[in-house]
Structure formats: C-alpha cells, structure tokens
C-alpha positions in Angstrom: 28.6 0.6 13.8 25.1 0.5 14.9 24.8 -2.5 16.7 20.4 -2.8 16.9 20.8 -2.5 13.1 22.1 -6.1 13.3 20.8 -9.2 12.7 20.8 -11.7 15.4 23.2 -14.0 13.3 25.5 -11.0 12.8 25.6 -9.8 16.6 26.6 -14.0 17.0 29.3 -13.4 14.8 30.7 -10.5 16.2 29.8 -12.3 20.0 32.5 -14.7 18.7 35.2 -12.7 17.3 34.9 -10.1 19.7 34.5 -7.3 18.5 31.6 -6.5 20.8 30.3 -7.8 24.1 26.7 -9.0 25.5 26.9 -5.8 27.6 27.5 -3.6 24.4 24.7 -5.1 23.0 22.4 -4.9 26.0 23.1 -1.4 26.6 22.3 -0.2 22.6 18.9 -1.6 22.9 18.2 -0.1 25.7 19.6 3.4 24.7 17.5 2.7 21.7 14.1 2.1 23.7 15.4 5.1 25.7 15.3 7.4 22.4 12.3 6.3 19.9 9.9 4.3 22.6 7.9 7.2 23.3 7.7 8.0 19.5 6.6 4.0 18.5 5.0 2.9 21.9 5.7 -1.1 21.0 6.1 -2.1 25.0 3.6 -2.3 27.4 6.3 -3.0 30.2 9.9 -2.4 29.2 12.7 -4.6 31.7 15.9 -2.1 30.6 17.6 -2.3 34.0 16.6 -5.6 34.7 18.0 -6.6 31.2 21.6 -4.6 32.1 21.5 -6.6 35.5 20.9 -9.8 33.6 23.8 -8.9 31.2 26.6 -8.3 32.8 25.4 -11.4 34.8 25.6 -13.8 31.8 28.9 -12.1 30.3 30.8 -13.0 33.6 29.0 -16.5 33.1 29.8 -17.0 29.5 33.8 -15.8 30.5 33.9 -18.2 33.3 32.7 -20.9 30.8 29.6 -21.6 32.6 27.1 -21.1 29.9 28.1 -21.9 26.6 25.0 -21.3 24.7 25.7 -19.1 20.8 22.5 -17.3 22.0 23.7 -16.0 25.6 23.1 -12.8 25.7 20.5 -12.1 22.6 18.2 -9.7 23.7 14.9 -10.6 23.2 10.7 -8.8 23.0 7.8 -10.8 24.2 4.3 -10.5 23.0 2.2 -9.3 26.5 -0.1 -12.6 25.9 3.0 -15.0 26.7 3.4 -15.3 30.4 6.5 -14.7 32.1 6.3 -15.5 35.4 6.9 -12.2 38.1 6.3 -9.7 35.1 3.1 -8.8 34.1 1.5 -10.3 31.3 -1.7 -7.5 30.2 -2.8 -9.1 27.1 -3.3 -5.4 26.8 -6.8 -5.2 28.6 -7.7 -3.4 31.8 -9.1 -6.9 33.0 -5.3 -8.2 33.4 -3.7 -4.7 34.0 -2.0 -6.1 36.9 -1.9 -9.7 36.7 1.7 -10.9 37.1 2.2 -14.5 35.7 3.0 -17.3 38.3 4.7 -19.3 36.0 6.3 -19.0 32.6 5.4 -20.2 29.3 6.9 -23.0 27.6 8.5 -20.9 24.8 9.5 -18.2 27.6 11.5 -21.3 29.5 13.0 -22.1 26.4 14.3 -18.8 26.1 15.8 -18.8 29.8 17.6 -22.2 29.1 19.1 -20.0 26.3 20.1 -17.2 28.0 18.5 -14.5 26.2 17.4 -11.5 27.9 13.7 -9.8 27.8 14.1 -6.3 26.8 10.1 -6.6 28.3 6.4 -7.2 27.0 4.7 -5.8 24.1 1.5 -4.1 23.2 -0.9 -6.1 21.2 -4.7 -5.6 20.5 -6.8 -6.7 23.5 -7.1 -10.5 24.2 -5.3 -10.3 20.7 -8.6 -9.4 19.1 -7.4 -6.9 16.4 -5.4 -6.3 13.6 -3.5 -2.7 13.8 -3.0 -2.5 17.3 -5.7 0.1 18.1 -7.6 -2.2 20.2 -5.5 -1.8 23.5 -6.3 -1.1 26.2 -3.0 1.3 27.0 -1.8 3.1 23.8 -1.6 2.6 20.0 1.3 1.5 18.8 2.7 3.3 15.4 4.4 1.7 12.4 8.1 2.9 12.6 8.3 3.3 8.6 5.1 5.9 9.0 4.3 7.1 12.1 0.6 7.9 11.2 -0.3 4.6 9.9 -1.0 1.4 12.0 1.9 -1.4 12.4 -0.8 -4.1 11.3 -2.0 -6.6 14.2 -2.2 -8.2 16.9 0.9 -8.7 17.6 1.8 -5.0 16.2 4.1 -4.5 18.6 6.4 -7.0 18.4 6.5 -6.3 14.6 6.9 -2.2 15.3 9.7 -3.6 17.7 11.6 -5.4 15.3 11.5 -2.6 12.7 12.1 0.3 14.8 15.4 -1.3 16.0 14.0 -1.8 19.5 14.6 -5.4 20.0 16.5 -7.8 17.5 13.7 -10.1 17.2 10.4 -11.0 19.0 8.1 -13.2 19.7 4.1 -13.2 18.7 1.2 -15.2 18.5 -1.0 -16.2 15.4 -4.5 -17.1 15.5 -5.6 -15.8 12.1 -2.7 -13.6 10.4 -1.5 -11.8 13.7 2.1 -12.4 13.3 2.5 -12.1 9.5 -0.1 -9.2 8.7 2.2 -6.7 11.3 5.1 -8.5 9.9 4.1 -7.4 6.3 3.1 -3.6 7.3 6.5 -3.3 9.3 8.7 -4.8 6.9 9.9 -7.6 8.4 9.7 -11.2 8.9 6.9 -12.8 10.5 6.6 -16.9 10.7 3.1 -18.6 11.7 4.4 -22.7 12.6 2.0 -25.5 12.1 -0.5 -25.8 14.3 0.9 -27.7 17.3 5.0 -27.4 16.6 5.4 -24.9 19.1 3.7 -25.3 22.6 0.6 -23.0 23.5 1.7 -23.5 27.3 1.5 -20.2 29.2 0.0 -18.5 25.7 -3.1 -16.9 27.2 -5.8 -18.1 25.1 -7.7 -16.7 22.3 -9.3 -19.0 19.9 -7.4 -22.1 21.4 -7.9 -24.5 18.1 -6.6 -21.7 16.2 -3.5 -19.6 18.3 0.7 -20.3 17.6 3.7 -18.9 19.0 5.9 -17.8 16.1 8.6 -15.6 15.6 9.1 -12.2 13.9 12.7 -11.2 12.8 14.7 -9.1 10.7 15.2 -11.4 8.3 14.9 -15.0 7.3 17.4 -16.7 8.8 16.6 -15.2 12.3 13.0 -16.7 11.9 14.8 -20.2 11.3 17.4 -19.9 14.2 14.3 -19.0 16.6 11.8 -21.3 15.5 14.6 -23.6 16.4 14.8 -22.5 20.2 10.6 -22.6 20.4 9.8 -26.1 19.0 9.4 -29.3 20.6 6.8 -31.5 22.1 5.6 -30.2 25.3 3.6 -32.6 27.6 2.2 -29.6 28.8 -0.1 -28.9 26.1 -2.0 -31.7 24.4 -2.2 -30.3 20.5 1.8 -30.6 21.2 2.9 -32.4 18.0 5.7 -35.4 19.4 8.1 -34.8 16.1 11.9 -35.3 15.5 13.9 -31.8 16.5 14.9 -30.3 13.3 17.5 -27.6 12.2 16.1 -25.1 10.4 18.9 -23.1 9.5 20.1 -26.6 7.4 17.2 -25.9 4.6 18.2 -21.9 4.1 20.4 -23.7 0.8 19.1 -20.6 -1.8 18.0 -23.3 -4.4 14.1 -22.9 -5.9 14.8 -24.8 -9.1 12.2 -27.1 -10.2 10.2 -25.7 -7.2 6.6 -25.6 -7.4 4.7 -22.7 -6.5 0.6 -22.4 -7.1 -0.8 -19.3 -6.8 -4.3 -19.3 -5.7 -6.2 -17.0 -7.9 -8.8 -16.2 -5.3 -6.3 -14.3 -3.1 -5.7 -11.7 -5.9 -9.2 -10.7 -6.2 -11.7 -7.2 -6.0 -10.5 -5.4 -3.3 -6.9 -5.9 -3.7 -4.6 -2.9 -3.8 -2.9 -2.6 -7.1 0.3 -1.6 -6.2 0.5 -5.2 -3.7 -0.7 -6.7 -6.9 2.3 -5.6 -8.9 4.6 -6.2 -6.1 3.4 -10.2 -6.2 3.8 -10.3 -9.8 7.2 -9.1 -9.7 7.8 -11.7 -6.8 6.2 -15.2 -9.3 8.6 -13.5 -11.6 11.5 -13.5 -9.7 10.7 -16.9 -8.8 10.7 -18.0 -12.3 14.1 -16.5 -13.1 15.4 -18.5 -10.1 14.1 -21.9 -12.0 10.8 -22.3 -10.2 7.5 -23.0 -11.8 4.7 -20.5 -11.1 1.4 -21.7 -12.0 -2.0 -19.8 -11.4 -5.1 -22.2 -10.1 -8.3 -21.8 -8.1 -8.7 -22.5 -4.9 -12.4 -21.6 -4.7 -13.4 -22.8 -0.7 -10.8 -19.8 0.1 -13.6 -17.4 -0.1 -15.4 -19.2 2.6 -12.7 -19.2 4.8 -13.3 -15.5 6.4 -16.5 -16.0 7.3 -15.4 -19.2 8.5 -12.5 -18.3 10.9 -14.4 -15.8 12.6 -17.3 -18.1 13.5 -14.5 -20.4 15.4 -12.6 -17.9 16.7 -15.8 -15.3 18.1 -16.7 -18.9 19.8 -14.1 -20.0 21.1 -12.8 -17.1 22.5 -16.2 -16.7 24.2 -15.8 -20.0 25.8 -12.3 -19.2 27.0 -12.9 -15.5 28.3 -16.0 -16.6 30.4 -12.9 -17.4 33.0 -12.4 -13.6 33.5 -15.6 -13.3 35.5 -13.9 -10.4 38.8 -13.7 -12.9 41.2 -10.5 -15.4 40.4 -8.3 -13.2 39.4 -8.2 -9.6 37.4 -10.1 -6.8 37.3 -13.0 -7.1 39.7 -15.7 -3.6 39.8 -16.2 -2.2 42.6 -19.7 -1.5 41.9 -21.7 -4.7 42.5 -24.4 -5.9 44.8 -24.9 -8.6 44.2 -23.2 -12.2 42.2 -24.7 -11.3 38.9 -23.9 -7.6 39.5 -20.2 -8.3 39.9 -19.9 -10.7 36.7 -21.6 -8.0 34.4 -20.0 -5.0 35.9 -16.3 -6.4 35.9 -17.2 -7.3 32.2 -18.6 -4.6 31.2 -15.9 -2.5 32.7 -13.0 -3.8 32.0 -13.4 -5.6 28.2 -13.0 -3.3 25.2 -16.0 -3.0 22.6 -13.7 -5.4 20.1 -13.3 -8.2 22.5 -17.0 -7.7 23.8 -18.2 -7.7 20.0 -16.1 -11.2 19.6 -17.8 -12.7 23.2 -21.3 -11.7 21.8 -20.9 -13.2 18.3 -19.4 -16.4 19.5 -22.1 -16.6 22.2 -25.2 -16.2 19.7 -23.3 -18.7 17.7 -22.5 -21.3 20.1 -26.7 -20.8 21.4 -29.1 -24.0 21.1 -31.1 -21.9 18.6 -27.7 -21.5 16.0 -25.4 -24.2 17.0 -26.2 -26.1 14.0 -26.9 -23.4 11.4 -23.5 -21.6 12.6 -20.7 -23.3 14.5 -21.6 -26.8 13.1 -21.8 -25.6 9.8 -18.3 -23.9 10.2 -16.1 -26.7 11.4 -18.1 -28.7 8.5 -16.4 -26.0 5.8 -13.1 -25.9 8.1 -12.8 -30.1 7.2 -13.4 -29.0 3.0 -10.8 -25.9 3.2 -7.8 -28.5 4.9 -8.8 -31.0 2.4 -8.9 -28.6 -0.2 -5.2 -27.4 0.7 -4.4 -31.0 0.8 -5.0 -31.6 -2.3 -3.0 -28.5 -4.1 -0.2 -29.5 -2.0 -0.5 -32.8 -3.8 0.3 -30.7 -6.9 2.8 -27.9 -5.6 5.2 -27.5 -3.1 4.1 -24.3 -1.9 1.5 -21.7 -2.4 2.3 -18.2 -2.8 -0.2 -15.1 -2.1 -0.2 -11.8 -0.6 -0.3 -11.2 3.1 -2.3 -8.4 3.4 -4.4 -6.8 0.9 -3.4 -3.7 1.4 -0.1 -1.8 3.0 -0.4 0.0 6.4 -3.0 1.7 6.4 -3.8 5.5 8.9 -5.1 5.1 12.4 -8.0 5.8 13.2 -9.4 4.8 9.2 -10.9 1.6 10.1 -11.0 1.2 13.5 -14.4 1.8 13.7 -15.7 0.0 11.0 -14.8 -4.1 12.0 -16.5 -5.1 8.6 -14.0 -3.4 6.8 -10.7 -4.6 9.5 -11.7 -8.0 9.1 -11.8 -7.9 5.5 -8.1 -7.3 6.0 -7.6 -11.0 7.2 -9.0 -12.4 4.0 -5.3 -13.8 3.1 -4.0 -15.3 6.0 -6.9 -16.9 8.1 -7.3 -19.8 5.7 -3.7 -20.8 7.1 -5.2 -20.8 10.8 -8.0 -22.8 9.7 -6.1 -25.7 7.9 -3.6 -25.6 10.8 -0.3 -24.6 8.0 2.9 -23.0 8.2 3.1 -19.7 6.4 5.4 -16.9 6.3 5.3 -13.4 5.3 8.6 -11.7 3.8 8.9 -8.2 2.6 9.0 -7.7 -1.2 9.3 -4.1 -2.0 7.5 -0.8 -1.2 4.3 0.7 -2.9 4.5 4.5 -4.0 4.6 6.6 -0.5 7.6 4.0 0.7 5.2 1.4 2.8 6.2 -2.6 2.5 4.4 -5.0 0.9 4.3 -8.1 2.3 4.2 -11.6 0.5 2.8 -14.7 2.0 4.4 -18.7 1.4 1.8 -21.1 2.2 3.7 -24.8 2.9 2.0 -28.5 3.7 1.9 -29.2 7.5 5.4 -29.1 8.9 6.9 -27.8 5.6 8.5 -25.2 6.9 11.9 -26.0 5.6 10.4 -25.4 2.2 8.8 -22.4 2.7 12.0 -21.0 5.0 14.0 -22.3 1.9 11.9 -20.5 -0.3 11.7 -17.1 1.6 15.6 -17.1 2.2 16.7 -17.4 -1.3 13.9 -15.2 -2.7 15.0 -12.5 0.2 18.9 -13.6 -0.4 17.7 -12.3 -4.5 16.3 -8.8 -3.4 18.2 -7.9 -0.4 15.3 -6.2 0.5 17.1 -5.2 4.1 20.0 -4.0 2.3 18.1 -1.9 -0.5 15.8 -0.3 2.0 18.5 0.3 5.0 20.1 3.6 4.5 16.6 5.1 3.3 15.1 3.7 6.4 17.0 3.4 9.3 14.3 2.5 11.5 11.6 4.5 10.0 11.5 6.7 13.1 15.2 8.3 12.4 
C-alpha cells in the first residue's frame, strides 16, 4: 500500500482501524518529498523533521487520549502567502525572502486546533500575481503529469503538491482563478468559497476585495471536510461573513435529479481549445443521464469581466504593496542615499517585472487623471456582472463552464507575453468579481494525457450544491480511479 496515494478520508479510516499510524503516515510524505521534490519543486520551505518531531508528538497524545480530533495527525501544505508564525512566509518574492511571520493566520490556527502537521510552504507566483507559477522569485514549479508544462497558477504549488503525492491536500488562495486554474492543469480539486466564508486574517494581501483561502484536494470529499476546518466568522477580519457552521460533508448525497444547470454560452467561445470543448460536452451530458437539466443561455456582461478584474485587482494590489517600501520590514537595498533612493531602489530591486507591471497599471488607474474613466467605471460593471449572476441564479441552480481554456500549457510559452496569460483567466475571474463559490473538478484528459478541468459556478454560499454536484458527477467518472495506475503521480 502506498499510503500518499490516499485520500485524506481513506488515511482517517485506516487511522481508526489501525492499520497504519500518524507516524507511518508522516514518514511517507516525507520519504516522498525526499524522492520527487527536486523533480516538481512545489515547496519553498519544506518542515520534514519538524513534521516527524510533531508526529510522534501527537501519536503519544492521541494514545494517551489527550487529543481526540479525526484529523490528528493529517499532514498538511500551505500556500507561502498564509502566514505561519516562526516559518517563513516568501509570498515567493525576494522582498519577503526572509520575513518570518509573527503570528499565524486564522485558517493556519485552525489547523493547529486540529492537529494537522505542515509538511511546509509552497511556491506560488510572486505576491500571487501569475498564473503557471513562473513568476517566482525562487524556482518554477512543474506540473507532475508533464514535467515540461506549467502546473497552472498562483497557487501552482499547492496544486503540483497535491498531484505529485507530496502532501494529501493543501491549502491556496483565490483572487481571480488561482486555486481552480492549477487545480484544473494538475488534476485535482480546487474549491474557491464565497467571498468572506473563510477569514483573510494572516493572508498576505493581493487584491484585498477580491482574495479567498480555499482548499485543493484529491478529491471532492476532501474539499468538503477542509472547507469545514477553515470556515467561520473571524472578528479578525471585517468581510468575515457571521453565518451558521455548516457540515459539508452532509450535502455529498450523489443526487443531481431535477438539478438545474445553465451553461453560459459566452465561456465556450473563440479561443477555446477544442479538445476542453468536447470534454464539457461530455460532462452536460453526463449530467443529463444523471436527471439533471442542462440548458445553454447567455450571459453577455461575462465578456467584460476580464478587463474588469484586472482593473480592481492591478489597483488594489498597488494600494496594498505601497507597505513594502525597505524600511518596515523586508528587503531593504543597500544602495540608497537618500529617502527617495531607498523606496525606489528596494522596489526596484526586489519586485519582479509581473508584480511591478500590476503596481504600475493599478497606479495609472487609480491617478486623478483616470480614476473615473477606469476604476470608477470598473466597480460600476463589477455591480452589473453580480446582478447579472443574480439573476441566472434565479433561474438555475448552478452554472457550469470550463476552468481554463486551455490544458497546461509548456514553460516558458507565455511567460513573456502577459496579454496572452491573462487571457487564460477569462473563465474564472467573473467568480472573484461577483464574490461566488466555484469549484473546479477534473473531467478527463485531452490527447497527450493532460486534465481538463470543469468549473461549477453556485449562488453565494451554495456550496453544498455545487460540492453536491461535483461529488456525484466525480462519484460517475471515477476520474482518480481511471487515471491512477496510468499516472501515479505523473512524476513516477
């Protein structure tokens, strides 16, 4: 038995009845970082002896009967945006290199109150600016299925993590597609919550109106037991919605009958791979066996949504970067001689050319000159597209659409052309934008063996419907199972 082939509900029920121990588990994962790290570079700091320590710590504890949680023990990857207090949190830049956390995030003290141990933190695009995990500052991460193609981003590496058998499940952050895109290039399971169900707390900020902790797993039920650890009001953080703690795992029933799914027909326009296409289409009709009702309608302010996410997000995040300035904390030049030297120089030298591209954007857009034609203008169309999801939502229960237009694509093949990478977010930012839960589950493999993600779109706070949905869908296709022995963690 291969234990980091597991789910995290099937190392629970082997926890219970025995037949392996918290140690065992511990120890795999870390033998598996040990073997196929070097070849997938998902960590930016990896905590293997720290996590035995921790181990064998909670094992005597859970023996003694001092903890009793049914997640003691779990190991566990953290995106490098989500502080953790005495380990370094990078956010993959050279500006926070060394910056180790005072405190920890909410989500992170959640997980402690669990029990489950951090196998460490990892890689991301800088600032979370990015979508294939070429923008940090350390290494590029790989996709474990292809090892020359990108594992989608920004939260690449926790998705490469999960799919390479490094970690049983992680934790990223979303801000316009970064935990389902990597989720759909990886093969695996990536969950984006309504906007303020999980607590930002401790998440270092990107575009702050925009970012959520979510969780990317092996498989659908995972997503529902973690997004039950991570939610909760938090007086910490004031978009932290005050709403009735809910059991996710109690929706997973695999019953879609009389379910209705739209599917927006401007998501499965020109520049759409063909193969994804076919994928989706076999998905709506999958559905339809199951007793759901696929209908096809328009959603026409979804091609405004691009242009309007990155108009919030460039300005935001150049609000909330103007903090790094070399003298608080971070990187700080040593060439400087003066006050205005030392802003521009620890700037200069320390941001990469994405996340400086994103400060200057949101700058000219947030200056008296184009306030009004630009940001104004884009929280004006943000108000249409939530309305506009509002009312489909009056009409079906969930939307369905691809997550990415494409699969995984080569490094290096649009790195330098941010045009064509943002392009790749045409799916999933409209989510962001209207503040909805979506997920993205696998559902099947184009020609040359890479997944193809699809993406559920539910109302605010539906995610038992769209968990429901995803579950029995993925419960249909045993995509894990049909792909397992061919894969085996991609980098076998």
């Amino acid at each position: 038995m291969d234990i980091t082939t597991l789910t995290v509900h099937e190392l629970q029920e082997k926890l219970e009845s025995k037949e392996i121990t918290i140690c065992q588990i511990t120890k795999a994962y870390v033998e598996r970082i040990e073997q196929k790290e070097k070849e997938v570079q998902a960590f930016v700091t990896t905590l293997c002896k720290e996590a035995q320590e921790r181990a064998k710590q909670i094992e005597e504890k859970v023996e003694n009967g001092q903890i009793t949680s049914k997640f003691a023990g779990i190991p566990i990857g953290i995106k490098d945006n989500i502080c953790t207090k005495g380990v370094k949190t990078t956010c993959s830049s050279k500006m926070l290199e060394n910056f180790v956390a005072p405190y920890d995030a909410t989500v992170v003290e959640k997980l402690k109150e669990e029990n489950l141990i951090s196998l460490g933190k990892l890689n991301m695009d800088e600032f979370a600016m990015g979508g294939s995990t070429e923008y940090s500052a350390f290494h590029v991460t790989r996709n474990p299925w292809n090892l020359s193609k990108v594992p989608g981003g920004s939260s690449g590496g926790s998705a490469a993590a999960v799919a390479a058998n490094l970690v049983p499940w992680a934790l990223g952050s979303d801000t316009g597609g970064s935990i389902r895109q990597p989720a759909s290039f990886c093969g695996v399971v990536g969950l984006k919550p309504t906007y303020g169900l999980v607590s930002r707390y401790g998440l270092v900020a990107f575009a702050s109106s925009l970012d959520q902790i979510g969780p990317i797993t092996k498989d659908v039920e995972d997503a529902a037991l973690l997004l039950n650890i991570i939610t909760g009001h938090d007086e910490k953080d004031t978009t932290s919605e005050n709403r009735e703690k809910v059991d996710y795992t109690n929706c997973l029933k695999k019953e879609v009958k009389n379910l209705k799914i739209g599917i927006p027909k401007e998501f499965f326009g020109e520049g759409m791979n063909e193969q994804v296409k076919e994928k989706l289409q076999q998905a709506m009709q999958t559905y339809r066996e199951m007793g759901a009702e696929v209908e096809e309608f328009s959603l026409d302010i979804a091609n405004y949504s691009l242009a309007t996410y990155y108009i919030i997000a460039c300005a935001e995040a150049s609000s909330n970067l103007g903090r790094y300035d070399g003298i608080r904390y971070g990187y700080r030049t040593k060439n400087f001689t003066n006050l205005k030297d030392l802003y521009r120089n620890s700037r200069s030298e320390a941001f990469g050319p994405e996340v400086k591209r994103r400060i200057i954007l949101g700058t000219y857009v947030l200056s008296s000159g184009y306030y009004d034609a630009y940001y104004k203008k884009a929280q004006q169309v943000r108000t249409l597209v939530k309305k506009e999801f509002e009312k489909a939502f009056e009409k079906y229960d969930i939307l369905l659409t691809p997550t990415s237009p494409s699969v995984a694509f080569e490094i290096g093949t649009k790195s330098n052309n941010p045009l064509e990478m943002y392009l790749a977010d045409i799916c999933t930012v409209s989510v962001n934008i209207a503040g909805l839960p979506g997920i993205s589950i696998p559902c099947g493999v184009d020609s040359e063996g890479m997944p193809v993600g699809m993406q559920l779109i539910g109302p605010r706070f539906g995610e038992e419907v769209i968990l429901n949905a995803a579950y029995a869908y993925e419960q249909k296709i045993k995509f894990r199972e049909q792909y397992q022995a061919e894969f085996k963690g991609g980098v076998c």
